[in-house]
N, C-alpha and C positions, 0 to 999 in steps of 0.2 A: 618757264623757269619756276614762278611760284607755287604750280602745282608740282612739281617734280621736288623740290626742299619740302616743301609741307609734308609730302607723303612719302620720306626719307624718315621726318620727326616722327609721325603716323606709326610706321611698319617699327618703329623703338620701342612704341607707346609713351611717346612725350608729346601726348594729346593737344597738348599749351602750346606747342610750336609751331609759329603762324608767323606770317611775313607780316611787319606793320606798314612798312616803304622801301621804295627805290628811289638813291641818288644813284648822281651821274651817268643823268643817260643822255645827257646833251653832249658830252665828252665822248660814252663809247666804254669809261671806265665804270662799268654798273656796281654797286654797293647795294646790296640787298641786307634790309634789317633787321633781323628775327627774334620774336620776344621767344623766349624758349620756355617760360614758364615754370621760374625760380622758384623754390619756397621760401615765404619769413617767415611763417607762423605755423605751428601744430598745436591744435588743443583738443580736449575732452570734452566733449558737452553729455551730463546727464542728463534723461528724460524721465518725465514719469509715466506711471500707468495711461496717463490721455496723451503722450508725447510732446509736452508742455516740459518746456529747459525749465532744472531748476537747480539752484546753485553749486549743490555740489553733491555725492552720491558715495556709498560705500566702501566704494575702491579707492584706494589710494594713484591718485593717475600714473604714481611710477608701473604701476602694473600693466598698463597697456602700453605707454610707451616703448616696455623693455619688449612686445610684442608686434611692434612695427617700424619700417625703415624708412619713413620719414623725416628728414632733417631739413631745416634752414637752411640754405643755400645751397640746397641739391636740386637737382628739376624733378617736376611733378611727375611721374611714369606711373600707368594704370596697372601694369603689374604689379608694384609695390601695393597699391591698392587692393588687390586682389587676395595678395600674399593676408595683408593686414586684415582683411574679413576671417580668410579661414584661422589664423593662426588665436585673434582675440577669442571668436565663436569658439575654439577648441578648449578654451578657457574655461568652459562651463559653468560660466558668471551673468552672460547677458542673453537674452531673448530676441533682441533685434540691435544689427550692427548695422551704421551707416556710413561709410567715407565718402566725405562730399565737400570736394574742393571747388575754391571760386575765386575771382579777381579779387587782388585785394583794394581794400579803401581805400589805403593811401596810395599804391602803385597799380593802375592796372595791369601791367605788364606780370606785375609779380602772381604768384598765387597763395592764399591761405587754405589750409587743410583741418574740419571739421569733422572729427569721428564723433558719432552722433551712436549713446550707448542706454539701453530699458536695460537694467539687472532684472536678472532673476531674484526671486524669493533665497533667501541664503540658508534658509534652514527648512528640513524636511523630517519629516515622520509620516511609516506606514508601517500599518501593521495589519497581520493578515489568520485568521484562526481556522483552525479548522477540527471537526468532532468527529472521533473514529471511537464508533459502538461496538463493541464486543458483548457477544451473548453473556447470560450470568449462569449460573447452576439449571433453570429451570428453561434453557434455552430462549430466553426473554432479557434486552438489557435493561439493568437500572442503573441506579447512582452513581454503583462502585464500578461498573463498567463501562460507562461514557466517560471518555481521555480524550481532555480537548486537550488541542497541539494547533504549530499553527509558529508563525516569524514576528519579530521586530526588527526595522529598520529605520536608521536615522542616516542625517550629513549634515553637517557646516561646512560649505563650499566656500568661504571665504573670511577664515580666521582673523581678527584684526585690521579687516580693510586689505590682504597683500596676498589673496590667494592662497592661502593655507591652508588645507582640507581636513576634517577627521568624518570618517565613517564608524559605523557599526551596527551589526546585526546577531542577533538570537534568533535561534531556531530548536524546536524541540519537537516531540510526535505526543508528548505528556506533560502538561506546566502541572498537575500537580507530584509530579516522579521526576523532576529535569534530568538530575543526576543520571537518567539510565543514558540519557543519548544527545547531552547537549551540547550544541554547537554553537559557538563564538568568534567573530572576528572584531579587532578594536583596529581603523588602520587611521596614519597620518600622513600627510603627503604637505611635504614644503620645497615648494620648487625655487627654483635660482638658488640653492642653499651656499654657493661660493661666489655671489653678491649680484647685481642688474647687468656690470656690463660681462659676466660669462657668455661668452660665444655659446659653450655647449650645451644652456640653460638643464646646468645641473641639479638633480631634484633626490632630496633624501625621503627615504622612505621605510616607517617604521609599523611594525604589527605585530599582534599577538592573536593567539589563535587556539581553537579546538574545531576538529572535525573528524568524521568517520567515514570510512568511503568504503564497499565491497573491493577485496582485492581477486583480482581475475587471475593472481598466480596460480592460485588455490580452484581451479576451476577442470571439470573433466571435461576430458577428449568426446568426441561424439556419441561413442560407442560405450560408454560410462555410464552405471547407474548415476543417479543427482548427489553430489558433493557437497556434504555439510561444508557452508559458509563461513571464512574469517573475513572479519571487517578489522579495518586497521584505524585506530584512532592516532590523532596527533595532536598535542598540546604542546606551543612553547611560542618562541618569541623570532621574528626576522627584523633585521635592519639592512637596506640597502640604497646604495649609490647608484645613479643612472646619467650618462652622459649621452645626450642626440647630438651625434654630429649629422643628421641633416632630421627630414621630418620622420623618415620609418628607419633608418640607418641610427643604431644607441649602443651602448656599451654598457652594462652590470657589475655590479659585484655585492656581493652579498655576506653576512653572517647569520646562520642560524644556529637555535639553539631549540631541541625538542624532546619529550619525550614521546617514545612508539608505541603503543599496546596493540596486541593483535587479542580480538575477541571471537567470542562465538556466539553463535544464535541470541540466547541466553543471557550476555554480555560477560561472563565467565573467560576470565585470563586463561590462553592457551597458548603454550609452547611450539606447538605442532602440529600439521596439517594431519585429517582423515578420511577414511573413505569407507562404503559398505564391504565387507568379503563377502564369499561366495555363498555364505549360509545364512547373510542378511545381516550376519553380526558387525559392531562399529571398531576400525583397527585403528588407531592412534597411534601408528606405528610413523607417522607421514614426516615431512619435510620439516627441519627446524622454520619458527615464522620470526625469528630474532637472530640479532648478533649471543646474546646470553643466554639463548635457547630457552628462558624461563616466559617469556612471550611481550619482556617489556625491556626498551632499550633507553637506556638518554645517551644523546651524542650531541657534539658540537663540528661542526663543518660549516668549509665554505663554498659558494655558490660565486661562479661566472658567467657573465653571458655576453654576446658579442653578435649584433645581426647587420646584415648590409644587405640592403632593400632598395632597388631601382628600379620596381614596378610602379610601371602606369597605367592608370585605365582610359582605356580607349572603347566608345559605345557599352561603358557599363562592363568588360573583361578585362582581367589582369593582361598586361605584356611586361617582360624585362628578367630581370634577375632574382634571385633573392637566399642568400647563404646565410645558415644561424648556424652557430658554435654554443652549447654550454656545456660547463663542466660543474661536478661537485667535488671538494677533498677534505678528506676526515684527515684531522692530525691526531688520531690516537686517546681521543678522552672522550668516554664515555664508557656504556653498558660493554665490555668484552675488549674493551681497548682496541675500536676495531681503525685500520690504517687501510684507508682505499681510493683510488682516483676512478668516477665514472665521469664520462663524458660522451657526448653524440656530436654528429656533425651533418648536417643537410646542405643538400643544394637544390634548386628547382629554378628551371628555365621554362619561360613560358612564352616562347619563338610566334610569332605573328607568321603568318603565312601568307597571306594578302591584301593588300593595303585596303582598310577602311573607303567604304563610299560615301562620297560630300552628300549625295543626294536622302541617304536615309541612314536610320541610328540605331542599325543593323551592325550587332558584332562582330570582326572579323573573325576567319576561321585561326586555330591557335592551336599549337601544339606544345604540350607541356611534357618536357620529361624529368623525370624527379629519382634523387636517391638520398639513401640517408644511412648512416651506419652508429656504433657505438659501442661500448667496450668497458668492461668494469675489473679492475685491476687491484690486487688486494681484498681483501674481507669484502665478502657479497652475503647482505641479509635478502630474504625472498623478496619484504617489500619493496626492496632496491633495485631486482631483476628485470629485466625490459621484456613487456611481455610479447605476442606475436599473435597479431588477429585483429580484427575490430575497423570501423570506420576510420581509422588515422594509423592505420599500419597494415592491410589487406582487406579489402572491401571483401563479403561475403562469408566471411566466418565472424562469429558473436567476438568479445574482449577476452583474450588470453587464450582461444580455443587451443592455436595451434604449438602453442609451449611458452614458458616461462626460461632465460638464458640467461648468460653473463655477457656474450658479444652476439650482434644481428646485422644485419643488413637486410635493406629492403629497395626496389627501385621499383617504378612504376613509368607508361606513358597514358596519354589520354588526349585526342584528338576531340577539340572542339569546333563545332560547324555551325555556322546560322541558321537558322530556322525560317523558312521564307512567309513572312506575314507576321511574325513575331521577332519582337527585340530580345531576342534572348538566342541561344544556342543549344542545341542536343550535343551528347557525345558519346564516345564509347572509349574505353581503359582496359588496361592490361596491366597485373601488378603482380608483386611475389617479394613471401618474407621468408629469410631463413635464420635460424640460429648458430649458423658456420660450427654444429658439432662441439656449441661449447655449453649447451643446456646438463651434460652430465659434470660438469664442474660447477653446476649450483649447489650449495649444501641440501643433499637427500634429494636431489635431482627430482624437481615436482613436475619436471615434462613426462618421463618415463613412468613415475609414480601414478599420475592422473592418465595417465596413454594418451597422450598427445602426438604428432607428427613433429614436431619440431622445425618443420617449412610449412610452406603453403602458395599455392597460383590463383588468381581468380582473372576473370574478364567477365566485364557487361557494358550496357549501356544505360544512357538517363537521358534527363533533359532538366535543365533549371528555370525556376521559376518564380524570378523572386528571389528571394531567402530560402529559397528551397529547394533542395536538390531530390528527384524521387527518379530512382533507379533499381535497374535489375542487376546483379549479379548469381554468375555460377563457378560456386569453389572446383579450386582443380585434384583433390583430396576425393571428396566423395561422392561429385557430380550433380549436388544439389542446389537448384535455384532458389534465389531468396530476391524477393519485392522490399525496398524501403524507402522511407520517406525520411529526409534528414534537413538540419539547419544549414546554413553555414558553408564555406568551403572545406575541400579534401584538401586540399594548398593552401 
């Protein structure tokens, strides 16, 4: 009987639950007495760099408390423990976390609970340079030709002792010319912002920003001499709300306020995409790259976003569900008064096929099928346009090969298999994007412009390795194979 209640507490994980006595066995009426292993106490103990307790530390303890479930007169459950490692660690405050409960002084019976916490350093700077020589007149570089470039990075991870964060970084290709191509982010992040006991540990979060990115609307079809470059810059400001209802399940909503420039080469304001004609001369005839056609927009819109995420990793691969929703909506103020709702919608299921073996941590085989669509309704600027190609919307064509649209759709599957000897998996995918025929309702249609296909197929195979996925693919367009080697998941 003792073992069969103990290993009832056990299979709960109320590890404390232990038989202390039996009465009444002279009678026949047996009374079994179980300490079950109550909480009194929860505390904070800081360490230092030698993990020597010392009185008290940067955090203010509300911040971890509001990060574990722990309470006085609950039973001690190693779950909860569990829970409480990853959630404080996710905090990105301490370097070594301990939960380490024990009999208490006064009662054995009872339990006290000891999270045992080393902060981290709370403040950081890196910086990073780097010299890019260019010849001078005499094909030789000097003074006026060495442009160092090169980032700053900073963070305070914990503003006033309560987990408050601010970031920011610079980045430039020339500190003594910033102005041609400087990039900035200033961000703040203050979590719980609708107090400790929020269930949804609600987190606001504010930025300003510049940045410049090559846009792939503007890019030719295969069969295309090379297509002078716009790069879209963007300066301005977000603020937004996030609510997790559980650890990868959150909700958004946002304000932004920006201005758009689309540049060239050169860094020269351009209205309009170009391309070589047929006698090598440049036509500027191309696609508007703005709402104001003039190549610079300010707008204000809002951003939503909504994910529900019920994957779990089982030997190191995703299994489960995972749907994301966002949307963007202009109300009409800014550069051309422009009034538009875009939004996308995914789903990906990532179906286990054979149960996992006890005996090795060997991934099970997985079958993922995936799709995603999206749709832009009112005023479409190009930068706005969903493009069609690239690593995260058809493996095997470069970014935007296959057209620039206002509505797409894409699905894909990809069967993943263990690899015998190795912890990891091979697999092979099947995918296709198209622009459902709405690429000629872009303004100046830059699929048709650039000769693009406006769909596309691909299948290959890979194997991951690590953080690295290195795969073959062959577009279904032109029949050409491509080797690569990439970070990260395609899901």
């Amino acid at each position: 009987m003792k073992n069969i209640i103990e290993g009832y507490y056990t299979s709960k994980g109320l590890t404390f639950g232990t038989i202390s006595h039996f009465d009444g066995m002279e009678t026949g009426d047996v009374i079994a007495h179980v300490i079950e292993g109550e909480i009194t106490r929860v505390q904070a103990i800081f360490l230092d760099d030698n993990m020597n307790q010392q009185p008290t530390g940067r955090t203010n303890p509300r911040v971890i408390q509001r990060e574990h479930n722990f309470k006085p007169g609950q039973l001690y459950n190693v779950e909860d423990a569990k829970t409480a490692l990853r959630d404080i660690f996710l905090l990105q405050l301490f370097d070594n976390v301990q939960v380490v409960p024990r009999p208490s002084v006064r009662d054995q019976s009872k339990v006290e609970v000891d999270i045992m916490l080393r902060e981290r350093p709370v403040k950081t700077a890196e910086s990073e340079l780097e010299w890019s020589i260019a010849p001078g007149e005499g094909g030789k570089p000097d003074l006026v030709s060495i442009k160092p470039g090169g980032s700053v990075f900073f963070e305070h991870r914990n503003l006033d002792g309560w987990g408050r964060q601010l970031y920011g970084s610079v980045s430039t290709a020339n500190f003594l010319a910033p102005q041609d191509d400087l990039g900035f982010k200033l961000e703040y992040h203050h979590p719980y912002c609708l107090g400790d006991g929020d269930p949804d540990k609600t987190m606001f979060k504010t930025s300003v920003f510049n940045s410049r990115k090559l846009s792939p609307v503007f890019t030719g079809g295969p069969l295309m001499e090379e297509v002078p470059a716009i790069w879209v810059d963007r300066a301005g400001a977000k603020a937004t709300v996030t609510q997790n209802f559980s650890r990868q399940s959150k909700a958004t909503a946002s304000v932004v306020v920006e201005e758009v420039t689309t540049r060239d080469e050169s860094g020269a304001v351009v209205g309009s995409g170009s391309k070589q004609g047929p006698g090598g001369q440049l036509s500027v005839d191309g696609p508007p790259t703005t709402h104001s056609g003039n190549g610079t927009d300010r707008i204000l819109f809002f951003q939503g976003g909504l994910t529900r995420d019920t994957t779990r990793f089982v030997n190191g691969t995703p299994v489960g569900a995972r749907d994301i929703f966002n949307l963007d909506q202009s109300i009409g103020l800014g550069s051309g008064f422009p009034i538009y709702n875009r939004f996308t919608a995914g789903a990906t299921r990532f179906i286990q096929l054979k149960k996992e073996s006890a005996k090795t941590n060997r991934p099970p085989p997985v079958l993922v099928a995936h799709a995603r669509g999206g749709t832009i309704v009112g005023n479409c600027a190009a930068y706005d346009a969903f493009t069609l190609g690239g690593p995260h919307s058809c493996r095997g064509y470069t970014v935007g090969e296959l057209g620039a649209a206002r509505s797409f759709l894409e699905y894909a599957l990809e069967l993943r298999v263990p690899v015998p000897g190795l912890n990891t998996h091979a697999f092979a995918f099947w995918e296709r994007c198209t622009d459902l025929g709405s690429s000629s309702s872009v303004p100046g249609n830059p699929t048709e412009y650039y000769r693009r296909a406006g769909s596309g197929a691909s299948a290959g195979v890979g194997i991951k390795l690590g953080p690295v996925r290195a795969e073959y693919a062959t577009d279904g367009n032109q029949a050409n194979g491509t080797a690569f080697v990439r970070f990260g998941e395609r899901f």
